[in-house]
SEDRENDO-522292 format. One record per residue: x, y, z of N, C-alpha, C in turn. Coordinates in Angstrom, 3 decimals. Each point is the difference from the previous one (the first is absolute). Example, Ala and Ser with C-alpha at 12.3 -4.5 7.8 and 13.67 -1.06 7.14 Angstrom:
<pts>
(pt (13.190,-5.690,7.800),(-0.890,1.190,0.000),(0.900,1.200,0.000))
(pt (-0.350,1.050,-0.720),(0.820,1.190,0.060),(-0.770,1.090,0.730))
</pts>
This chain:
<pts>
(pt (11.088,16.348,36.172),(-0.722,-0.674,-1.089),(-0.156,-1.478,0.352))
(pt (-1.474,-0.570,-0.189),(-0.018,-1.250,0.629),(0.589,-1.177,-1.064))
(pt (0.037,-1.307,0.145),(0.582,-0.955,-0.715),(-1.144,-0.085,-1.340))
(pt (-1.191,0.382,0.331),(-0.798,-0.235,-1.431),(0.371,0.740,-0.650))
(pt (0.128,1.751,0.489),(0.456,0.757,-1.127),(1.262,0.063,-0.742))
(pt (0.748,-1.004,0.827),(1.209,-0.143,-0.653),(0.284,-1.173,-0.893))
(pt (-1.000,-0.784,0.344),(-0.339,-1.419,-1.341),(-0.490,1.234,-1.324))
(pt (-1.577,0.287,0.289),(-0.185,0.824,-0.981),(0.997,0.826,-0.840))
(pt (0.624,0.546,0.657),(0.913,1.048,-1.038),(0.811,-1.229,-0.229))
(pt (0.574,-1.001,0.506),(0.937,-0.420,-1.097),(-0.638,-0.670,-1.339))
(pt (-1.450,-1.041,0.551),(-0.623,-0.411,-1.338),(-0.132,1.238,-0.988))
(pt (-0.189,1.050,0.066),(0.091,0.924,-0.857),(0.922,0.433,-0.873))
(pt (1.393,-0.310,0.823),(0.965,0.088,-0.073),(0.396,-0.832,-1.402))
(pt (-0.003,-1.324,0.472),(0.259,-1.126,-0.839),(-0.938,0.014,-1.492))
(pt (-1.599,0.732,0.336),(-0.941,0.399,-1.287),(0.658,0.941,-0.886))
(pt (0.263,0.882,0.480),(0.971,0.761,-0.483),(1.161,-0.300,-1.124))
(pt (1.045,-0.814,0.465),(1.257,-0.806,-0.358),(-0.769,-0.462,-0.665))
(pt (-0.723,-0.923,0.155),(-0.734,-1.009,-1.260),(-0.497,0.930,-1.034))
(pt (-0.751,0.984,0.250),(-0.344,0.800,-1.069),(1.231,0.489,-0.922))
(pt (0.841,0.806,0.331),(0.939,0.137,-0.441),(0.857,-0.963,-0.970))
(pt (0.309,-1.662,0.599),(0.716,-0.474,-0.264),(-1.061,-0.534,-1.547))
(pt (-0.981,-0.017,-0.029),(-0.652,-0.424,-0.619),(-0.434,1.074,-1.862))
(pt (-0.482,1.218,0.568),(-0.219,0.386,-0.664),(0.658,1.677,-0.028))
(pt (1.011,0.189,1.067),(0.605,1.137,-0.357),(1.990,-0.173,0.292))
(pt (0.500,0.414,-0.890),(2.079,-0.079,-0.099),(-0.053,1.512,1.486))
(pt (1.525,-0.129,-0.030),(0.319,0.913,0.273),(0.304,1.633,-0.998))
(pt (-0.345,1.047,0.923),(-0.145,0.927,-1.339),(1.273,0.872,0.455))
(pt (0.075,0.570,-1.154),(2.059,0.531,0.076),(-1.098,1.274,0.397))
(pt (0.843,1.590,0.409),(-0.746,1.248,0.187),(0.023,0.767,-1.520))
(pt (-0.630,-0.378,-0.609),(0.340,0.343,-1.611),(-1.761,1.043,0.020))
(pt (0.126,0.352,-0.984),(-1.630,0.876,-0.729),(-0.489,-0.829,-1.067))
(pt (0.739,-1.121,-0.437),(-0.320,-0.830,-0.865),(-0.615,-1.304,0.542))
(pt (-1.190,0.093,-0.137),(-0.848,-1.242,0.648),(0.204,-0.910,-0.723))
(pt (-0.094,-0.078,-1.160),(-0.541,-1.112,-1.524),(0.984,-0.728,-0.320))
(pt (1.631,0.410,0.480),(1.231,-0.637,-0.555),(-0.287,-1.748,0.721))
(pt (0.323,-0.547,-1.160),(-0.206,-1.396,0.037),(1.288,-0.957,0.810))
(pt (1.215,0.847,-0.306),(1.212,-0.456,0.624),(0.555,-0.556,1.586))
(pt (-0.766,1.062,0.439),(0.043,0.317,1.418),(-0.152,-1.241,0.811))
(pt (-1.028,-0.845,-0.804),(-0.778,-0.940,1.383),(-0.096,-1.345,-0.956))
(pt (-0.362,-1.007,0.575),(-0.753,-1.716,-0.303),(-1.141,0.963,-0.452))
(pt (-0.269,-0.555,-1.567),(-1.635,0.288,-0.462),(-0.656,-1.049,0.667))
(pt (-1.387,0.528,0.148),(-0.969,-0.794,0.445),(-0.355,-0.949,-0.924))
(pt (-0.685,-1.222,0.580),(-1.035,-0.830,-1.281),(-0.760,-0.417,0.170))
(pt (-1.123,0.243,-0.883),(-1.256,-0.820,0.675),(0.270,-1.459,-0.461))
(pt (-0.554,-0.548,1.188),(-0.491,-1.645,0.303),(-0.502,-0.457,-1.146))
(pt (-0.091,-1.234,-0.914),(-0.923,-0.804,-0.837),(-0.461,-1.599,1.232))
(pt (-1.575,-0.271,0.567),(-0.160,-0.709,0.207),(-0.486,-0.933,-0.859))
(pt (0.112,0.080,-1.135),(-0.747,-0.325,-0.793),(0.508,-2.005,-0.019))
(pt (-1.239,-0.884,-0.794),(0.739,-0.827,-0.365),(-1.515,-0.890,-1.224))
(pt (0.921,-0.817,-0.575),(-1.428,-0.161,-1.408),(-0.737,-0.554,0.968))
(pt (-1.264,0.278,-0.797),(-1.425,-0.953,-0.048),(0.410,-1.423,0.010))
(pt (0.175,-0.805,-0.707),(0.383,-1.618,-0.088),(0.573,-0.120,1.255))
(pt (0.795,0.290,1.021),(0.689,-0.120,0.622),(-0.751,-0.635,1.195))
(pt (0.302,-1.420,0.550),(-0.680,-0.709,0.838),(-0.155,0.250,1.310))
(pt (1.001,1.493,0.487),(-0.176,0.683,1.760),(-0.139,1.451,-0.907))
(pt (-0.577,0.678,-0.770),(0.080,1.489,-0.789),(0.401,1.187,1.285))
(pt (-0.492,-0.733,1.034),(-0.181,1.146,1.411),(1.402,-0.412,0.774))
(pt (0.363,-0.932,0.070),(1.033,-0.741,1.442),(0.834,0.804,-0.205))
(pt (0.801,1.044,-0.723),(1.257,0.467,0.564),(0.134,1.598,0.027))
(pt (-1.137,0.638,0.401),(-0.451,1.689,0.129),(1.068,0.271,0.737))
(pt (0.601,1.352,-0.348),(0.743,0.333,1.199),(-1.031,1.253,0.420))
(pt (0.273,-0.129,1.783),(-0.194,0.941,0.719),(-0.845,1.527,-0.660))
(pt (-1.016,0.123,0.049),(-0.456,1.437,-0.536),(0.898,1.243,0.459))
(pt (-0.363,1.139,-0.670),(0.816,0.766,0.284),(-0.761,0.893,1.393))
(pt (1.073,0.754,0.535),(-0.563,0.404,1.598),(-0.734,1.424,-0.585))
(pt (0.135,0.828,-1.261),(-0.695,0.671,-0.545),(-0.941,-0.385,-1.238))
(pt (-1.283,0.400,0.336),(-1.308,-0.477,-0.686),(-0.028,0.811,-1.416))
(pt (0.970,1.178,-0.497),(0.359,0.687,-0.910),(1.202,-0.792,-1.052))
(pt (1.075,-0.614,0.774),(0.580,-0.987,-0.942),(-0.351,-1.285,-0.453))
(pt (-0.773,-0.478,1.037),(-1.060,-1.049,-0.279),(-1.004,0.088,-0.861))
(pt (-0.454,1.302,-0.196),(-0.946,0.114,-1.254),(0.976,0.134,-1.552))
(pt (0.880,0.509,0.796),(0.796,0.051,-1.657),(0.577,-1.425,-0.836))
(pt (0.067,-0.796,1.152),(0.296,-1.508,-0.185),(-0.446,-0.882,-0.186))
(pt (-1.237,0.677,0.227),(-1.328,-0.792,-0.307),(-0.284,-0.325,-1.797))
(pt (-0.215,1.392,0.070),(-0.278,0.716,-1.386),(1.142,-0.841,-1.193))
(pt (1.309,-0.015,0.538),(0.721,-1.068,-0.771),(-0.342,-1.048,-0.059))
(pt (-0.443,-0.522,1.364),(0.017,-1.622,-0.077),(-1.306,-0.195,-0.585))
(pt (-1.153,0.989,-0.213),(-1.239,0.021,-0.826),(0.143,-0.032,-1.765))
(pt (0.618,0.477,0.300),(0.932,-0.053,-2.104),(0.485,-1.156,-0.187))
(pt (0.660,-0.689,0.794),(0.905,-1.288,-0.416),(-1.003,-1.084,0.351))
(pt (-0.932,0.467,0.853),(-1.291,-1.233,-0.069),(-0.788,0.093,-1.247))
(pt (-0.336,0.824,-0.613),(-0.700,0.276,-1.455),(0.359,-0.386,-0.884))
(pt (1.575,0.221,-0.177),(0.859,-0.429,-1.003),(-0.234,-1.660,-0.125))
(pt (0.412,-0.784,0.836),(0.002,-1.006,0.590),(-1.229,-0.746,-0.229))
(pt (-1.312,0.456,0.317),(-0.806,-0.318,-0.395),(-0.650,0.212,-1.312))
(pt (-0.569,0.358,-0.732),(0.134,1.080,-1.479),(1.330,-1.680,-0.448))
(pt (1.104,-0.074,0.264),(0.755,-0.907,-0.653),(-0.550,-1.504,0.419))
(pt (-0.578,-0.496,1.003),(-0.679,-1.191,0.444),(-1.313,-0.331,-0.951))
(pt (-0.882,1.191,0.269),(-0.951,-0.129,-0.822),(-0.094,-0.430,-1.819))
(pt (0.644,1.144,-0.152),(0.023,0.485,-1.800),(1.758,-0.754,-0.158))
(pt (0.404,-1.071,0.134),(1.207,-0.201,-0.679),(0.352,0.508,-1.282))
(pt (-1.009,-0.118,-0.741),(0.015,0.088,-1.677),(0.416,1.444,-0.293))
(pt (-0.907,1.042,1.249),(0.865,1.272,-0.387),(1.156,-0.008,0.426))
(pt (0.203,-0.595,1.323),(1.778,0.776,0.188),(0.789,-1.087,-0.664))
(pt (-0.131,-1.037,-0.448),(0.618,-0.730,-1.391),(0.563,0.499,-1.835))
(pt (-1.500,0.518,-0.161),(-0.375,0.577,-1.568),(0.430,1.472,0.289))
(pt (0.116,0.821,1.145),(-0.463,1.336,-0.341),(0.614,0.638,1.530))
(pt (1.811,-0.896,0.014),(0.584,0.745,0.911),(0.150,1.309,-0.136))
(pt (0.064,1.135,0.858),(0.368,1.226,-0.409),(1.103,0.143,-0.173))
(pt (0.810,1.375,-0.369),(1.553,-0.075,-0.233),(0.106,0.917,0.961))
(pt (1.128,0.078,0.274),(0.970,-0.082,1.501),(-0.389,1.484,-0.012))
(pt (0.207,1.127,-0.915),(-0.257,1.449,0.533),(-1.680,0.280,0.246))
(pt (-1.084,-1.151,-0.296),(-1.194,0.521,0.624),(-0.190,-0.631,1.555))
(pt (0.629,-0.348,0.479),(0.378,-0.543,1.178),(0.563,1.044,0.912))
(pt (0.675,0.995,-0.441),(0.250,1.277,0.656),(-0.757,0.753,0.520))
(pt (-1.251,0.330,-0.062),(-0.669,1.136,0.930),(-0.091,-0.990,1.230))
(pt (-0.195,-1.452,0.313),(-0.646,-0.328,1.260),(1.596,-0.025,0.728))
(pt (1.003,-0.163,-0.320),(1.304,0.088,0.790),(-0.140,1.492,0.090))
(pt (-0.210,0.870,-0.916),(0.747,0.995,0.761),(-0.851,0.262,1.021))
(pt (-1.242,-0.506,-0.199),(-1.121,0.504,1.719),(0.539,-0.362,0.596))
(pt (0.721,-1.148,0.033),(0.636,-0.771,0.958),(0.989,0.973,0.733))
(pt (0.787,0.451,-0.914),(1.469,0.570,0.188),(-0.422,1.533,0.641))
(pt (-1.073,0.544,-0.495),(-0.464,1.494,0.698),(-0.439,-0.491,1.513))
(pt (-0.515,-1.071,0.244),(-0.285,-0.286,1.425),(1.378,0.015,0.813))
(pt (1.490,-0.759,-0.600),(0.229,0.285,0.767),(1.083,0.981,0.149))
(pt (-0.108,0.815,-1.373),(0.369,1.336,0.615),(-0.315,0.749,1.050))
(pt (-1.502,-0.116,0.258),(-0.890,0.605,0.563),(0.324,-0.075,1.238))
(pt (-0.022,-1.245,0.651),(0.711,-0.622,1.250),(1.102,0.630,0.198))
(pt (1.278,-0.043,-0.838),(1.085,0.484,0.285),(0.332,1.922,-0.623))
(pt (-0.903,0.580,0.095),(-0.345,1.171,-0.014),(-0.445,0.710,1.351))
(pt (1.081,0.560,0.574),(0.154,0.688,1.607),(-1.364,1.136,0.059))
(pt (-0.050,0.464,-0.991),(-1.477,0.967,-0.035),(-1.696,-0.438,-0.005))
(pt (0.363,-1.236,-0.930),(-1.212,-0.323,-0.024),(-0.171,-1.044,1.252))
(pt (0.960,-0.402,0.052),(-0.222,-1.717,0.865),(1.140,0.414,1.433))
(pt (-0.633,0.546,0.760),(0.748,0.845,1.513),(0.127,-0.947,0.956))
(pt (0.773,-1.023,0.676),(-0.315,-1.407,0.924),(-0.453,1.178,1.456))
(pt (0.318,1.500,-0.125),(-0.311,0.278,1.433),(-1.339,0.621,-0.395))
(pt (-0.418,0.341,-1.080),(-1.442,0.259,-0.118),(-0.860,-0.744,0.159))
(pt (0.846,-1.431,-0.817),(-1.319,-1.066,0.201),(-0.277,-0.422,1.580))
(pt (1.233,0.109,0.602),(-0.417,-0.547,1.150),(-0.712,0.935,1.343))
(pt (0.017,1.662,-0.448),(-0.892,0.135,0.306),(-1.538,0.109,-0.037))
(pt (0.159,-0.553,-1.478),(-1.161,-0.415,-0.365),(-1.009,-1.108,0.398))
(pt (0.800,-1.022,0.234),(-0.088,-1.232,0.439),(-0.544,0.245,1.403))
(pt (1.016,0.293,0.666),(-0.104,-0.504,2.049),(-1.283,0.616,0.396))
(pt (-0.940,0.843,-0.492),(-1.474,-0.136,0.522),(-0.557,-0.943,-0.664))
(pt (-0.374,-1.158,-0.640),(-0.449,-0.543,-1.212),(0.606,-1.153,1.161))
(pt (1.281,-0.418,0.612),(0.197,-1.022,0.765),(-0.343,0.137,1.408))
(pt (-0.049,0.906,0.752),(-0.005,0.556,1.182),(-1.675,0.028,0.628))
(pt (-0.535,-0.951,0.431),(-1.474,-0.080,-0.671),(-0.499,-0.927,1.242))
(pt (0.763,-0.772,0.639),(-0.531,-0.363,1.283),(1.082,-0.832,1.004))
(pt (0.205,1.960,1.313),(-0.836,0.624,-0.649),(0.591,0.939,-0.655))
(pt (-0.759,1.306,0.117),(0.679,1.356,-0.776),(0.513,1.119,1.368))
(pt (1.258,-0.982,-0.254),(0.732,1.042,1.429),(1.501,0.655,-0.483))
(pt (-0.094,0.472,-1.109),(1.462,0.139,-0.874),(1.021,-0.733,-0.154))
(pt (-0.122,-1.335,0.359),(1.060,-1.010,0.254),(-0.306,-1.334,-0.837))
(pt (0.721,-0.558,-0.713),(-0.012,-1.151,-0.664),(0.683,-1.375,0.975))
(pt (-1.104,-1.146,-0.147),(0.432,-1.315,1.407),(0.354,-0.575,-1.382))
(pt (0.549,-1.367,0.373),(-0.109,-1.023,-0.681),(-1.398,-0.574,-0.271))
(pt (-0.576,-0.227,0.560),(-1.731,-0.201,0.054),(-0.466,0.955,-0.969))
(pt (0.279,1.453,-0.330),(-0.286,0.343,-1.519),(0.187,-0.323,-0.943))
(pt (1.997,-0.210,0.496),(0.428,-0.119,-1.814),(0.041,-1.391,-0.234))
(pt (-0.807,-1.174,0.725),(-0.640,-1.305,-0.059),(-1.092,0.363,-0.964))
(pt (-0.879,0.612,0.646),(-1.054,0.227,-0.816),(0.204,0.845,-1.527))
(pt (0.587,0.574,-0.234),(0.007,0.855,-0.995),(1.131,-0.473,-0.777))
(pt (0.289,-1.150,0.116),(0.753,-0.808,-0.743),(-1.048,-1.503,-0.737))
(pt (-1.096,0.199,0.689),(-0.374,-1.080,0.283),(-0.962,0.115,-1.016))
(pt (-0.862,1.518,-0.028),(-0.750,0.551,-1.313),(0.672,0.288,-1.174))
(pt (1.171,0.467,-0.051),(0.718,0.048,-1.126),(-0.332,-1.494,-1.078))
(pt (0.886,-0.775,1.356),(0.034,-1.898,-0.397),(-1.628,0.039,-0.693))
(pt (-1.125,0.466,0.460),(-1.388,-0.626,-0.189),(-0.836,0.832,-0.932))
(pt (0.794,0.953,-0.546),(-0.224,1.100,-1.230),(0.860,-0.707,-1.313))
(pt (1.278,-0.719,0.366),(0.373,-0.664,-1.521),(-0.664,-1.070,0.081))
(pt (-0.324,-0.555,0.813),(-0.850,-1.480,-0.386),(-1.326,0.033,-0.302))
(pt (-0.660,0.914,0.321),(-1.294,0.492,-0.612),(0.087,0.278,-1.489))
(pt (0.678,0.812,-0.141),(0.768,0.763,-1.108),(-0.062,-1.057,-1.313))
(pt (0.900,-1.341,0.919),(0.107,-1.324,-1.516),(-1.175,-0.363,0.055))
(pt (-0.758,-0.266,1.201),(-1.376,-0.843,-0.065),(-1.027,0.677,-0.937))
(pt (0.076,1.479,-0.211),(-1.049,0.585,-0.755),(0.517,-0.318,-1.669))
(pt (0.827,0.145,0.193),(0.749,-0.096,-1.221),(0.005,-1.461,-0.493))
(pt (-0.049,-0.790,0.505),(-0.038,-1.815,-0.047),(-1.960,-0.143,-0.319))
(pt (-0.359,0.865,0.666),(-1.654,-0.147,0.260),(-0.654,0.379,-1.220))
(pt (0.595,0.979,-0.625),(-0.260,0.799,-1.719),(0.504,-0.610,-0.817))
(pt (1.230,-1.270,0.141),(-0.314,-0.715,-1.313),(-0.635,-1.185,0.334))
(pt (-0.812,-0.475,0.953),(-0.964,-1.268,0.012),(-1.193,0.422,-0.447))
(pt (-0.489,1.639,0.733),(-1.372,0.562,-0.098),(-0.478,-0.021,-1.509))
(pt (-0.030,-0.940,-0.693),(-0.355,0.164,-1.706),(-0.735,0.812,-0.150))
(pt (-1.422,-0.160,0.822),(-1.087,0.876,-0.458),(0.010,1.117,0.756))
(pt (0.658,0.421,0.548),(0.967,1.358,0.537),(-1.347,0.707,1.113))
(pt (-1.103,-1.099,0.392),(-0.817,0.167,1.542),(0.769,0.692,1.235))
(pt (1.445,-0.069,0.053),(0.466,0.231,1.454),(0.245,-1.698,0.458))
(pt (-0.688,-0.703,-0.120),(0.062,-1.038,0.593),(0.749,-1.537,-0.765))
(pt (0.683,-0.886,0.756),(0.339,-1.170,-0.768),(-1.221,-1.303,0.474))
(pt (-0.470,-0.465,-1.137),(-0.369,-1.217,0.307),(0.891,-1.032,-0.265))
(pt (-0.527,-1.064,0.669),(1.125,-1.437,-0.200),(0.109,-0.298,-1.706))
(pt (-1.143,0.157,-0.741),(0.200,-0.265,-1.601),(1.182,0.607,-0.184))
(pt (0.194,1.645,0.544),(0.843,1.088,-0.409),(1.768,-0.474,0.699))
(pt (-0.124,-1.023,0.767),(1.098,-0.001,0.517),(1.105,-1.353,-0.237))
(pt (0.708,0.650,-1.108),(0.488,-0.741,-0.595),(1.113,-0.581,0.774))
(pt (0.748,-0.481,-0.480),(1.440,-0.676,0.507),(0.726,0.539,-0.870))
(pt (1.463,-0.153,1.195),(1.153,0.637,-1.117),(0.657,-0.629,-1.188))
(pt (0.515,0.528,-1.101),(0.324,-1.221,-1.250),(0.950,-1.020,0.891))
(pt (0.432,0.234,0.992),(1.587,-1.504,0.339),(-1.258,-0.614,-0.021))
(pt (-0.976,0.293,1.396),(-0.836,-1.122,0.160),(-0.551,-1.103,-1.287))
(pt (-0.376,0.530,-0.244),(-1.173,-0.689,-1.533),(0.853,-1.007,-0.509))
(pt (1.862,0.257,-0.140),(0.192,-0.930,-0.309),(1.146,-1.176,1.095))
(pt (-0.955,0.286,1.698),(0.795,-0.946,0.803),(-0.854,-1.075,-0.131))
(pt (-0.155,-0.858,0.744),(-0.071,-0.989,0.640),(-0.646,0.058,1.455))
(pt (-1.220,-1.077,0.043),(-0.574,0.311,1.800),(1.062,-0.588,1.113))
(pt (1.201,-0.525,-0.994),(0.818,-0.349,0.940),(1.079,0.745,0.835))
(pt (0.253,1.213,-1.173),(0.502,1.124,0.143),(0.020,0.450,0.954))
(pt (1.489,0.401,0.800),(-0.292,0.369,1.344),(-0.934,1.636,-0.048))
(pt (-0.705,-0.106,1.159),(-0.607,1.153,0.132),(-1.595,0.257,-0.763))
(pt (0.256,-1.047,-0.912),(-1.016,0.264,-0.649),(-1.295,0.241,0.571))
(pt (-0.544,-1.370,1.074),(-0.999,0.142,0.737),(-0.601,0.587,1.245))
(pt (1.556,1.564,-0.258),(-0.840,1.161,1.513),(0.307,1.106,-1.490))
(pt (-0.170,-0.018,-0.962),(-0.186,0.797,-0.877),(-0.899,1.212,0.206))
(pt (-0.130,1.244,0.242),(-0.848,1.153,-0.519),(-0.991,0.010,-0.567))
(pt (0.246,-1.173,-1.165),(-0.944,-0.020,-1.257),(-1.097,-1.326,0.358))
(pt (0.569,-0.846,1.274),(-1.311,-1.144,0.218),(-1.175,0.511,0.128))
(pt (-1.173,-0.669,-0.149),(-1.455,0.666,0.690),(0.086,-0.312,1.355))
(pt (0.809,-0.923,0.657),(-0.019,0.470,1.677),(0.064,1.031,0.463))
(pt (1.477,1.008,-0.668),(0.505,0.813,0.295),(-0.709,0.839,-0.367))
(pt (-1.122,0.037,-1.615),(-0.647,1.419,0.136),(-0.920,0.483,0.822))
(pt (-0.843,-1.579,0.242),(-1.270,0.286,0.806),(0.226,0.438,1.774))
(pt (1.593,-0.425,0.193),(0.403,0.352,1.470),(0.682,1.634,0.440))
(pt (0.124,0.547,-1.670),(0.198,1.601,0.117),(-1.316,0.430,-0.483))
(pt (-1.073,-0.884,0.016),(-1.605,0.809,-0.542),(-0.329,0.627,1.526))
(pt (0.102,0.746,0.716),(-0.368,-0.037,1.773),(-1.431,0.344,-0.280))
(pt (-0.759,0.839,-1.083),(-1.392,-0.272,0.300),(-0.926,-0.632,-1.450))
(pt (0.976,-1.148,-0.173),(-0.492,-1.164,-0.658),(-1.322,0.757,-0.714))
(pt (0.478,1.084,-0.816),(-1.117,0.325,-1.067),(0.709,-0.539,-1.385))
(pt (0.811,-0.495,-0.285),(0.609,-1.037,-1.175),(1.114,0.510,-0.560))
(pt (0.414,1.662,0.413),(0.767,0.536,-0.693),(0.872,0.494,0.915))
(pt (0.969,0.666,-0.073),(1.240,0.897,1.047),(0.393,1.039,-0.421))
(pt (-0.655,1.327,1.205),(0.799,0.933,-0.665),(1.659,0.063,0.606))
(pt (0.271,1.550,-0.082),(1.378,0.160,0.125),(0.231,-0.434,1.146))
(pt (-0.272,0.175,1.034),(0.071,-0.289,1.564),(0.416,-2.058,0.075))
(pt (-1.233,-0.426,-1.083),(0.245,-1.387,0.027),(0.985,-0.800,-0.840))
(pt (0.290,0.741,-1.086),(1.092,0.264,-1.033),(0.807,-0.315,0.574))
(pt (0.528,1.027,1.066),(1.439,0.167,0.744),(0.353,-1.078,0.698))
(pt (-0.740,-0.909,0.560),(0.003,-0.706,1.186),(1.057,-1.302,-0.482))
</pts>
């Protein structure tokens, strides 16, 4: 066996371990999949952080290496952006017309069925998924073997599927008139801004300058879609 194939199998090796260490315990030889005792429950991630917040993005951790828990984390961190916003906007409702604590229960328990779900050996298999996975990474090229040069790349789309992900989501509350597109009228600043100062550090490589919009316009038709959004 030559020295590549023996890099290969160990990066696999180590994908493996990581998978495991990540999203699967050790399992006793039981018939009982579901017992909760056995192992570290899983948890999903909150990247979340408020709107007002003067870096909202600076402290993401790492996406997940499966695009299935990443959607489920998403989906949370999509609720706590609504909430969040819905409370920015309308103060007066979540002021006048807090809800009480048991109508607040169906969106936790979605929460809490996700991550049963995860930590459910039937539904959520780490050796199913991953054979699910390694054609989906194995892609250039397609020689049954995973390089580092894949799982570069397929780490790399993961990374460029959540950041799309906020940008569309960032892009639908500027889009007022809900075109697809932001114009500069449409592109507001965040509330810290409005009430800094041009002295304010940072202020003047801001997102929200017209330098900055007209230099993500790339075909200077006045508006940006998602592609220019993102940038």
């Amino acid at each position: 066996m030559g020295l590549a194939s023996v890099l290969v199998y160990t990066i696999l090796a180590l994908l493996v371990l990581f998978f495991l260490s990540s999203h699967s315990p050790f399992n006793n030889t039981t018939t009982n999949n579901h017992s909760s005792n056995r192992h570290r429950r899983l948890k999903l991630r909150s990247n979340f952080t408020t709107l007002s917040s003067p870096h909202p993005y600076s402290n993401h951790q790492p996406v997940p290496f499966d695009p299935l828990v990443a959607q489920l984390e998403r989906h949370r961190e999509d609720k706590q952006w609504e909430q969040q916003h819905i409370q920015n906007s309308h103060p007066e409702l979540h002021h006048h017309h807090s809800a009480p604590a048991h109508e607040s229960q169906p969106e936790w328990e979605d929460f809490m069925n996700a991550e049963d779900f995860i930590n459910d050996e039937d539904k959520f298999n780490v050796t199913s998924r991953l054979l699910l996975l390694f054609p989906k990474i194995d892609v250039d090229p397609i020689d049954l073997f995973i390089d580092l040069h894949e799982l570069t790349l397929w780490n790399l789309q993961q990374a460029h599927r959540e950041v799309l992900h906020r940008s569309q989501r960032e892009m639908e509350l500027h889009d007022k008139n809900r075109d697809g597109f932001v114009s500069f009228s449409e592109y507001d600043p965040p509330s810290w801004v409005k009430s800094a100062t041009n002295e304010s550090f940072g202020y003047d490589m801001g997102w929200w300058k017209e330098e900055h919009f007209n230099a993500s316009d790339a075909d200077g038709d006045g508006v940006l879609n998602l592609t220019e959004f993102n940038e």
